[in-house]
C-alpha positions as CSV (number, residue, x, y, z in Angstrom):
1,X,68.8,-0.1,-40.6
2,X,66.7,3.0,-39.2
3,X,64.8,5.4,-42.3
4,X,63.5,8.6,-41.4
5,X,60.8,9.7,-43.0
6,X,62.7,11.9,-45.0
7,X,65.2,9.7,-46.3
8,X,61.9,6.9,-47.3
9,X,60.0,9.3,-49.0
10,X,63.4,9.9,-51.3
11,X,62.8,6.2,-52.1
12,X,59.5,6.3,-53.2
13,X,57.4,7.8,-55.9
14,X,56.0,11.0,-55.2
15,X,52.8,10.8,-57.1
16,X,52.7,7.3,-55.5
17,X,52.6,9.3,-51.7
18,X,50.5,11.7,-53.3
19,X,47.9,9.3,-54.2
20,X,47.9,7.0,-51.7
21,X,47.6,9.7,-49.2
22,X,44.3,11.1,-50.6
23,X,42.8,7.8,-50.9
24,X,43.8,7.0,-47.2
25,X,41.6,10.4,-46.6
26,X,38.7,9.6,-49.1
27,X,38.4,5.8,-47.3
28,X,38.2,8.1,-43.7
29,X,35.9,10.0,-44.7
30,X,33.4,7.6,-45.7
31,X,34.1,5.7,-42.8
32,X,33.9,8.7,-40.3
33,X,30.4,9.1,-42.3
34,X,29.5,5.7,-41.6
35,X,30.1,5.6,-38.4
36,X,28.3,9.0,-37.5
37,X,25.3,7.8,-39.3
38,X,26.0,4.6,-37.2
39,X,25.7,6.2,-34.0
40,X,23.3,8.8,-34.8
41,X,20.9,6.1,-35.0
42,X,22.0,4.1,-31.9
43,X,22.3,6.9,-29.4
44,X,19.3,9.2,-31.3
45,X,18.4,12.9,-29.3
46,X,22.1,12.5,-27.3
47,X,23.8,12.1,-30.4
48,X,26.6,13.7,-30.5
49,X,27.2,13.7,-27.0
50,X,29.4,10.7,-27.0
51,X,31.2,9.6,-29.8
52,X,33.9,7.1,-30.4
53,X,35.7,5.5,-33.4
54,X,38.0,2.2,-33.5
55,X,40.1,1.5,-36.6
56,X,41.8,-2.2,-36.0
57,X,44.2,-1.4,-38.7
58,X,47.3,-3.7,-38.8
59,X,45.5,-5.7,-35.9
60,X,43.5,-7.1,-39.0
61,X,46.3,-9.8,-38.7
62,X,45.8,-10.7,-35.3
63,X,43.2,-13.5,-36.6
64,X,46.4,-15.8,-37.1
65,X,47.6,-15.9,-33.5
66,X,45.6,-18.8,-32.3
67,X,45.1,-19.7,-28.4
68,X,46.0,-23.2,-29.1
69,X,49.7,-22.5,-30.8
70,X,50.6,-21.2,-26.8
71,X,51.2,-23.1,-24.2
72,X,50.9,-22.5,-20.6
73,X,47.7,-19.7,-20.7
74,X,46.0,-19.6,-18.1
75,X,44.3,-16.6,-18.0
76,X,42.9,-14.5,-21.4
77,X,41.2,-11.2,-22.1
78,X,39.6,-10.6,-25.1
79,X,39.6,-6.6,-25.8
80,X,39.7,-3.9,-28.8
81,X,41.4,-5.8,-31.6
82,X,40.0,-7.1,-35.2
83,X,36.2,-8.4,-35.1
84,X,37.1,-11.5,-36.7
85,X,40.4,-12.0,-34.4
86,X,38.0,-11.5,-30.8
87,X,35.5,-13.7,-32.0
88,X,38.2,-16.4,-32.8
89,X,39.7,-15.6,-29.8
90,X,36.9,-16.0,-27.4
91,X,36.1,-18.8,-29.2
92,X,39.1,-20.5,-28.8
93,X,39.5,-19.7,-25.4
94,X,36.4,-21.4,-24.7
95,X,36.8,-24.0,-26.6
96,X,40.4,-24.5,-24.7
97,X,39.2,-24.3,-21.7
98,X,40.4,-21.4,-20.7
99,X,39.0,-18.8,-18.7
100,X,38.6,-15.2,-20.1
101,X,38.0,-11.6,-19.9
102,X,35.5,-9.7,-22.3
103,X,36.8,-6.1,-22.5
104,X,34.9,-4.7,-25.9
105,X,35.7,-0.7,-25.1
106,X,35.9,1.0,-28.3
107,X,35.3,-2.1,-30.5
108,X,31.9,-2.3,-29.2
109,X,30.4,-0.8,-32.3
110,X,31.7,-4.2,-34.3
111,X,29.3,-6.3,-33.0
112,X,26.1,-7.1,-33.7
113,X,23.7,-8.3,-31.1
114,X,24.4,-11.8,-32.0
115,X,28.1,-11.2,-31.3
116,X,27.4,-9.9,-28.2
117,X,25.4,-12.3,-26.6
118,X,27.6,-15.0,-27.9
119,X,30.9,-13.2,-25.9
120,X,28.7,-12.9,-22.9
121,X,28.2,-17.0,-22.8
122,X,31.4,-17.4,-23.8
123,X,33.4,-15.2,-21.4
124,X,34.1,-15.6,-17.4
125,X,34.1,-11.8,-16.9
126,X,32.1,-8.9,-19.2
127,X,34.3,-5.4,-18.6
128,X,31.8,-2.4,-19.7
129,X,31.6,0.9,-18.6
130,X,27.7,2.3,-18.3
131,X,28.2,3.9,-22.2
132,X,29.0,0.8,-23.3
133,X,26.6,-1.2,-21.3
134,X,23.4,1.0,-22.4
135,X,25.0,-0.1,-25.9
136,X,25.7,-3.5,-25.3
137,X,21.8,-3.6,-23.8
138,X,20.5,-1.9,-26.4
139,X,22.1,-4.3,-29.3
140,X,20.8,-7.4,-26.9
141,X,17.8,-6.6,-25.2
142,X,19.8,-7.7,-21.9
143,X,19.2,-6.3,-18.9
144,X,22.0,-6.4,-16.1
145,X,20.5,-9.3,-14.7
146,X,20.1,-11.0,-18.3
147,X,24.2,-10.1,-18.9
148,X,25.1,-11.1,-15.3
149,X,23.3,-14.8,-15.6
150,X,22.9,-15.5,-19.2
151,X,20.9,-18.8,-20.1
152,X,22.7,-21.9,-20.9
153,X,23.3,-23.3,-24.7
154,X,20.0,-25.7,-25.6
155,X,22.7,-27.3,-27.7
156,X,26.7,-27.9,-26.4
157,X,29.3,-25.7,-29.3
């Protein structure tokens, strides 16, 4: 059975819509505040030059697709999704065996440092274009030759 729009908001309380509407705008607005703050600080005197924003939303579920509940992958990628669900993701892939691809784009800003130089020993590949490389650099301390050859583990994971 299709709803428009029209006929679902006849199903629902107004006020309800109402409400839920403004709070959806008060939660962005602190959030695009946040994030400006955010990347004020990380790109300082260019600021706001470049700016992007990446809201996971219902991919805040994608933590429960596990690698290891497929068969057959051969290949992954690892790109914009939930923080937690990447991190498993890489992880698991890893931890599978199987090689992957670390595409970040606009889910850079999710990371810390840390994160980052954990997917860069982790993944196969590293996908970045120079904005997000002089980000990912700046939240590691890698240089290109640092990202292209990172050490090994002292201890195995």
């Amino acid at each position: 059975m299709h709803l428009t729009s029209i006929r679902v908001a006849a199903l629902v309380d107004e006020q309800w819509v109402s409400d839920e509407i403004e709070r959806l705008r008060e939660a962005t607005v602190v959030n695009l505040e946040e994030w400006t703050g955010r990347l004020a600080e990380e790109i300082g005197d260019r600021f706001p030059e470049k700016i992007t924003a990446f809201h996971p939303g219902a991919m805040q579920e994608s933590r429960l697709n596990k690698v290891g509940d497929t068969e057959g992958i051969t290949l992954g990628i690892v790109a914009p999704d939930a923080r937690e669900a990447m991190l498993q993701h890489g992880r698991d892939f890893k931890a599978h065996g199987i090689p992957f691809i670390f595409d970040p784009g606009q889910a850079m800003t999710l990371f810390s440092g840390d994160d980052l130089k954990e997917f860069i020993e982790l993944a196969n590949w590293l996908i970045v274009n120079d904005y997000e490389f002089q980000l990912l650099s700046g939240r590691t301390g890698l240089d290109k030759a640092g990202v292209a050859a990172p050490p090994e583990p002292a201890l195995p994971r």
